[in-house]
C-alpha positions in Angstrom: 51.0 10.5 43.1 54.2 9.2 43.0 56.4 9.6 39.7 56.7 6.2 37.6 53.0 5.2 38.9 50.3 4.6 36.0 47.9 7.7 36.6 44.1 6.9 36.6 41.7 8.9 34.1 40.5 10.7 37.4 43.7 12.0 37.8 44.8 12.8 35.0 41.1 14.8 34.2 41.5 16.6 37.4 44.8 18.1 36.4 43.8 18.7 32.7 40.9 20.5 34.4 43.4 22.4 36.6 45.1 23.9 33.1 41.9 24.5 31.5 40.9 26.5 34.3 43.7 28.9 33.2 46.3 27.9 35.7 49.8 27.5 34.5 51.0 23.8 33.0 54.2 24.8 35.4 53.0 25.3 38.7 50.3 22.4 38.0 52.9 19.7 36.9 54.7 21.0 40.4 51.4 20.7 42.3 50.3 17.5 41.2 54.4 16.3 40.8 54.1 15.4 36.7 55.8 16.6 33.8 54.6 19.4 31.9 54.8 17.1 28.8 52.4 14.5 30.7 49.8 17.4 30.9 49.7 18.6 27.7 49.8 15.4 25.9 46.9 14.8 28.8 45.1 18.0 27.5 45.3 16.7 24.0 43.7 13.2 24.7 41.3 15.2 26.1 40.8 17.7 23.8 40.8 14.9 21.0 38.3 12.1 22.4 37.0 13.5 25.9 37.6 11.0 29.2 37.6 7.9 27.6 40.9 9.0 25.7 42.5 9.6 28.3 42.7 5.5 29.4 46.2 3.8 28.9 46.2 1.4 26.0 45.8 -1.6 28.5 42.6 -0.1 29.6 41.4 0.3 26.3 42.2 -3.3 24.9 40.6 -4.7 28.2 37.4 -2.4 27.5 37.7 -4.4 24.0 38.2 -7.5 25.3 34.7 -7.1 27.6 32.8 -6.1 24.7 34.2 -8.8 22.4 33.0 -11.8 24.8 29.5 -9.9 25.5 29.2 -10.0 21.7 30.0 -13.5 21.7 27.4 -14.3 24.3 24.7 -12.6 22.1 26.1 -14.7 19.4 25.4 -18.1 21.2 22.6 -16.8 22.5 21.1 -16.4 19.0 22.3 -19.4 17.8 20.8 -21.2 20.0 17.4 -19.8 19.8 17.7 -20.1 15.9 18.7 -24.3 17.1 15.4 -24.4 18.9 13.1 -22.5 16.3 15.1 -25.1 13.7 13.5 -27.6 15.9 10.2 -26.4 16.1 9.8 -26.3 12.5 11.0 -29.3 11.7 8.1 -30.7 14.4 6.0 -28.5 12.9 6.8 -29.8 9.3 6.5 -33.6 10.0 3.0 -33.1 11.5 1.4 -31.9 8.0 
């Protein structure tokens, strides 16, 4: 990969695996042309919150973002079956 490109989790996991295999954070920053400091604050993502740590902050606010709105869905959702069961009763209530 190209130096100043945003590195995907894959990648980055695949040369964090390289050094945790016992290769050298040298010769794999030359392999995989990164710095030495990119791996190791790699290995300590890693290290500190597995995969999903190792996700640029963009990723991770997006990954929010998702999760917010499918909350939100649930949320009308259930408002809108509490709207119909409101409904019901007050059908139900009038008939006695």
């Amino acid at each position: 990969m190209p130096k100043g490109s945003i590195y995907d989790n894959e990648f980055k996991m695949e040369v964090v695996l390289e050094v945790l295999k016992g290769n050298k954070p040298s010769d794999v920053a030359e392999k995989y042309g990164v710095s030495r400091n990119s791996i190791y604050a790699w290995k300590n993502q890693f290290l500190d919150g597995g995969l999903k740590n190792l996700g640029n902050k963009k990723q991770i606010e997006s990954q929010k973002d998702v999760k917010l709105r499918e909350k939100e869905q649930q949320i009308d959702e259930m408002k809108k079956i509490i709207g119909e069961q409101k409904v019901q009763l007050e059908i139900l209530t009038t008939q006695l």
